[in-house]
C-alpha positions in Angstrom: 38.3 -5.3 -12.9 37.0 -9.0 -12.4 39.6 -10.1 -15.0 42.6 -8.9 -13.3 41.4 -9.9 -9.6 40.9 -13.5 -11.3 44.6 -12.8 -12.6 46.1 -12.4 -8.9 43.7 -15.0 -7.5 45.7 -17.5 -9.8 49.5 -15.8 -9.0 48.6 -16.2 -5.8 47.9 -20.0 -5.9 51.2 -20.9 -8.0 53.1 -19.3 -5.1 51.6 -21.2 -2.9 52.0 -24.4 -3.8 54.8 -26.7 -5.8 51.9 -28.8 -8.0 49.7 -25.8 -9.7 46.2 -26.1 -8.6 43.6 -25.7 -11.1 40.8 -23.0 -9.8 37.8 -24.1 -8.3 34.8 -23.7 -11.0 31.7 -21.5 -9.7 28.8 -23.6 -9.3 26.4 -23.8 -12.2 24.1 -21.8 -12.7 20.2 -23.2 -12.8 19.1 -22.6 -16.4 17.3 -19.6 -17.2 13.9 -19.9 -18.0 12.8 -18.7 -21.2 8.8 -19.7 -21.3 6.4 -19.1 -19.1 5.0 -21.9 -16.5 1.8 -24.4 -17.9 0.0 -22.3 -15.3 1.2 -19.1 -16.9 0.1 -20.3 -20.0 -2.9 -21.4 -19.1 -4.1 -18.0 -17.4 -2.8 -16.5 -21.0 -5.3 -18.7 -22.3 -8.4 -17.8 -19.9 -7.9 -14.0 -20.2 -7.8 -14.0 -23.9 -11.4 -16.2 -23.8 -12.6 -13.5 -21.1 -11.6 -11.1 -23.6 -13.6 -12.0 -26.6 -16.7 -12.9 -24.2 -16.5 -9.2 -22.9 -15.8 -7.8 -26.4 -19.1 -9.8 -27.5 -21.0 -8.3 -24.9 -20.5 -4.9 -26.2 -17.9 -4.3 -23.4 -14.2 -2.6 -23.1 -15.5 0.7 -25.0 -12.7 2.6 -25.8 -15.4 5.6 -27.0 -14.7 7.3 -23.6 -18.8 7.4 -23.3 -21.0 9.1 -25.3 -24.9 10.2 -26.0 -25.9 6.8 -24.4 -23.9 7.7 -21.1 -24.8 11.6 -20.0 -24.3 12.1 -16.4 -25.4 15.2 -14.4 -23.9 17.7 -12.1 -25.1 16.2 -9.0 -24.3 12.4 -10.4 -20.7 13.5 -11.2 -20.2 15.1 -7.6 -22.1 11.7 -6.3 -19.7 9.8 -7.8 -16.7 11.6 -7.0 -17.5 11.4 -3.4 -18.1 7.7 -3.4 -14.5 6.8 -5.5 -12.3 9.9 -4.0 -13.5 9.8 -0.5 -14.3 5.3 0.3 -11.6 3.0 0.4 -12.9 -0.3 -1.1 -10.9 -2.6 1.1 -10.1 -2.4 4.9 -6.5 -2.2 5.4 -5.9 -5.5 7.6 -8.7 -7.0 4.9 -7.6 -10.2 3.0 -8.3 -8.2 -0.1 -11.0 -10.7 -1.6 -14.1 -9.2 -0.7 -14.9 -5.0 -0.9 -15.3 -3.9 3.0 -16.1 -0.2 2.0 -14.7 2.4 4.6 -14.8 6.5 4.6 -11.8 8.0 3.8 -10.0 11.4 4.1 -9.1 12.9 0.5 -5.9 10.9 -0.4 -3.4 12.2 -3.5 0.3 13.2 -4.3 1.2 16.4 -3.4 4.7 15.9 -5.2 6.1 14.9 -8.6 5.7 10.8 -9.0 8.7 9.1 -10.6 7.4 6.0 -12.5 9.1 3.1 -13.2 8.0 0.1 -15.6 9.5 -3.5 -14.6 8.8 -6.3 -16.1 9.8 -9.9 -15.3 12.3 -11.8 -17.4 10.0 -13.7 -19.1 8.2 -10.7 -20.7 9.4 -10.2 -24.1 11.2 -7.4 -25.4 9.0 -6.3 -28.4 5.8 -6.8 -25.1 7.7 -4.3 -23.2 8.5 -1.9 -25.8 4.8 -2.1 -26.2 3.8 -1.8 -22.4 6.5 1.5 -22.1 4.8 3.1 -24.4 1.7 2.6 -23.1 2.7 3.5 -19.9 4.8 6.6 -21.1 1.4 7.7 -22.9 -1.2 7.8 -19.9 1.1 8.8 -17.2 1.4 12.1 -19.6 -2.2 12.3 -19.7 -2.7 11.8 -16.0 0.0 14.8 -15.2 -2.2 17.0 -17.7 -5.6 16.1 -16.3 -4.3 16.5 -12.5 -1.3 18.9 -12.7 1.2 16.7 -11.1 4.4 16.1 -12.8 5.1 12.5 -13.7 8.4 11.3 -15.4 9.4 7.9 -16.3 12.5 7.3 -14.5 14.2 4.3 -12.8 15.9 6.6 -10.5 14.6 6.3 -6.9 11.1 5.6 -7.9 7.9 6.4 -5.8 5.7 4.6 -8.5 6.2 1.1 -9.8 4.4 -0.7 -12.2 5.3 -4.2 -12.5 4.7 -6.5 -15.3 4.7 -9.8 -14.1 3.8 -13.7 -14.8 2.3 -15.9 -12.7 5.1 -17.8 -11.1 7.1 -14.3 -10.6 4.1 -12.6 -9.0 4.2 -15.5 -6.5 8.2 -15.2 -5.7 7.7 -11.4 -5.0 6.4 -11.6 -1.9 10.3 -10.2 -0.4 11.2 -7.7 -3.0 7.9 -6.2 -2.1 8.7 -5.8 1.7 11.9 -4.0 0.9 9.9 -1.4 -1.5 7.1 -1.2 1.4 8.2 -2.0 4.6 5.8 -0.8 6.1 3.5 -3.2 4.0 1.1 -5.7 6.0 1.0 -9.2 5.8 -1.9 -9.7 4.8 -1.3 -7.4 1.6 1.9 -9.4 0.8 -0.1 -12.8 1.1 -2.8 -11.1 -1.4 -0.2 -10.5 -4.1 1.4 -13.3 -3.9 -1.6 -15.3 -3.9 -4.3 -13.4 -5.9 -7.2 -14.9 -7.4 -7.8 -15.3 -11.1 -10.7 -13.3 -10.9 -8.5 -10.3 -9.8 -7.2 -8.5 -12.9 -4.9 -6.5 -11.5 -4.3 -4.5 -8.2 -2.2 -1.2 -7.2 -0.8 -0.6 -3.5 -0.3 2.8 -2.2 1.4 4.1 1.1 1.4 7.0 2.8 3.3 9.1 4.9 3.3 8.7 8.3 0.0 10.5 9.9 -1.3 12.1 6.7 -3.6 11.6 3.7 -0.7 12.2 0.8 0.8 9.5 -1.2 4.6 8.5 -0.5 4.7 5.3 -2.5 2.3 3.0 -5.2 2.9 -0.6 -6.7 0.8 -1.6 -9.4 0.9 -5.0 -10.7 -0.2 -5.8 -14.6 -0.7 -9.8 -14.8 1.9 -10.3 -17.9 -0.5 -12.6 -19.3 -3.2 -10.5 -20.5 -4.2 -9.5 -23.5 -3.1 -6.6 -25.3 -7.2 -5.0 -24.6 -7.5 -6.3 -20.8 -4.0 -5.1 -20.4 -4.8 -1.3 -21.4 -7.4 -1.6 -19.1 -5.5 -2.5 -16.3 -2.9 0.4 -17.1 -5.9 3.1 -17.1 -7.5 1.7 -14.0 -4.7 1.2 -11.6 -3.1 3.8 -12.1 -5.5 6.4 -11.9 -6.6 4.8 -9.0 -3.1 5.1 -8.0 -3.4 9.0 -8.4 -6.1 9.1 -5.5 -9.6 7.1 -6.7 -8.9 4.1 -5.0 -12.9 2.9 -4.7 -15.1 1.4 -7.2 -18.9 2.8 -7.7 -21.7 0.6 -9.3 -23.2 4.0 -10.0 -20.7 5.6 -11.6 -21.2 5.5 -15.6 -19.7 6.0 -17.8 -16.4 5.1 -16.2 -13.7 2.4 -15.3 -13.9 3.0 -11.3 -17.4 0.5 -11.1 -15.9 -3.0 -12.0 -18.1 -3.7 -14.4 -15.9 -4.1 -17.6 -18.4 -1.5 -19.5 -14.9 0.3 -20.7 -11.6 -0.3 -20.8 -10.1 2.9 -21.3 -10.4 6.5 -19.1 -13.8 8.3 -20.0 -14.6 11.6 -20.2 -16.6 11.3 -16.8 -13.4 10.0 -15.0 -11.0 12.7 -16.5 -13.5 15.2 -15.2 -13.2 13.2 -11.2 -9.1 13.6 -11.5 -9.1 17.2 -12.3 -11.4 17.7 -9.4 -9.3 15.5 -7.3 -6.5 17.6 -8.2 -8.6 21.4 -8.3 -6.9 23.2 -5.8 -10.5 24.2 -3.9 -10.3 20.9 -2.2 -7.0 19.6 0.2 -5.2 17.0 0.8 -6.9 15.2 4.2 -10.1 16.9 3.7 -12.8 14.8 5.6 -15.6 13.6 3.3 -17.9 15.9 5.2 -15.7 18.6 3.9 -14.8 17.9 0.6 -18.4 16.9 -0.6 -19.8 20.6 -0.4 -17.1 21.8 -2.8 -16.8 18.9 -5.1 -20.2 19.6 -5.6 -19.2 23.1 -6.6 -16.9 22.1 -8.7 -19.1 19.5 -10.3 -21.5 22.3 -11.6 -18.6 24.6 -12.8 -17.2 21.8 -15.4 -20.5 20.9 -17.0 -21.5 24.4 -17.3 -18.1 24.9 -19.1 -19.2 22.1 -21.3 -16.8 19.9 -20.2 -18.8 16.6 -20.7 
């Protein structure tokens, strides 16, 4: 189709003049860059050194927690209560220091469809890589809670980005059209986020209610293949509803303490009684505590830990 509208354009320009005119040439187009920024490369180069000091301290277990970590009935319900039922940042918060706040019982009530972007300087065998980790846990988060999840780039109510330093910056628009209803000083945070911060997920809801309409989570592009793993099980479980952080909560990824870097069997225990049917969507904590409780007791006895 371009071809033959190109075809006309130039009829129409013989016809119109006795001294054929050749067609104007589109403006260039800016190189297209290939490598990451110096600042890119040098966050690459920090994350990998946080990496080994981490791995040297005995931290980012993948073991999912074991005879050194039991937990009790009445911790697990403890925790649950503290992650499910706190948000860890105020919502008109600059996002750089935890402002805990009580929270009805937020989660989907509908199938999520996922979608994986990446930025162009993320490389193709990276991607295939970070798909298939994706592809993976979101299968294991629709087992644990119930909730269907597909990987689809069809109208997408969960995206996970994959992006570099300089594109995480320039994303501040494309981030108002996916949220509109996003704040400022969420879109200032993104674009703007301290090394320190791994990696973040935003979720909306609708209008009046506790249930999830929409989730971003961003995966910096320059971590490592360990620290990137991480990020994947963290965000988007928090994604699914646990959106705090507990310094109590062992073993588990919801406490900001690096101890591990994948889902544990104590956090796969705190989705499927986030998802348990006993407890609703908006409960207050008030509410919700009692039975998570309740439920607490009935997966240890079943030997669940």
């Amino acid at each position: 189709m371009t071809a033959g509208l190109m075809g006309c354009d130039a009829i129409l320009q013989n016809q119109t003049s006795e001294t054929p005119v050749a067609a104007p040439q589109p403006p260039a187009e800016p190189p297209v860059v290939t490598t990451p920024s110096a600042e890119s490369l040098a966050l690459a180069a920090y994350y990998e050194r946080l990496q080994q000091d981490l791995l040297a301290q005995g931290l980012l277990r993948g073991d999912g927690g074991g005879p050194d970590t039991p937990f009790t009935d009445t911790q697990l319900a403890r925790n649950f209560v503290r992650i499910a039922l706190f948000n860890e940042y105020r919502d008109d918060s600059d996002f750089q220091r935890p402002q805990t706040t009580i929270s009805n019982l937020r989660r989907w009530d509908g199938p999520i469809r996922m979608s994986v972007e990446f930025g162009d300087l993320v490389t193709e065998e990276q991607r295939a890589r970070d798909l298939s980790s994706v592809a993976n846990y979101a299968s294991r988060l629709s087992r644990l809670t119930g909730v269907p999840i597909s990987l689809t780039d069809t109208n997408p109510n969960f995206r996970v980005l994959f992006l570099h330093e300089e594109e995480r910056r320039g994303y501040g628009a494309q981030l108002r059209r996916l949220i509109p209803s996003i704040s400022e000083a969420t879109v200032r945070t993104f674009e703007n986020l301290p090394r320190e911060q791994l990696c973040v997920v935003i979720g909306t809801f609708v209008a009046g209610q506790s249930r999830y309409s929409k989730a971003v989570a961003l995966i910096r592009a320059e971590h490592p293949s360990l620290m990137r793993t991480a990020c994947i099980h963290e965000e988007l479980a928090q994604g699914m509803g646990l959106a705090n952080d507990s310094p109590a909560a062992r073993p588990s990824i919801f406490n900001d303490d690096e101890e591990f870097a994948r889902l544990t069997t104590h956090d796969e225990l705190l989705l499927r009684m986030l998802y348990d049917a006993r407890l609703q969507t908006g409960m207050s904590a008030a509410t919700a505590a009692p039975i998570a409780r309740q439920l607490a007791r009935e997966y240890l006895a079943g030997g669940a830990s």
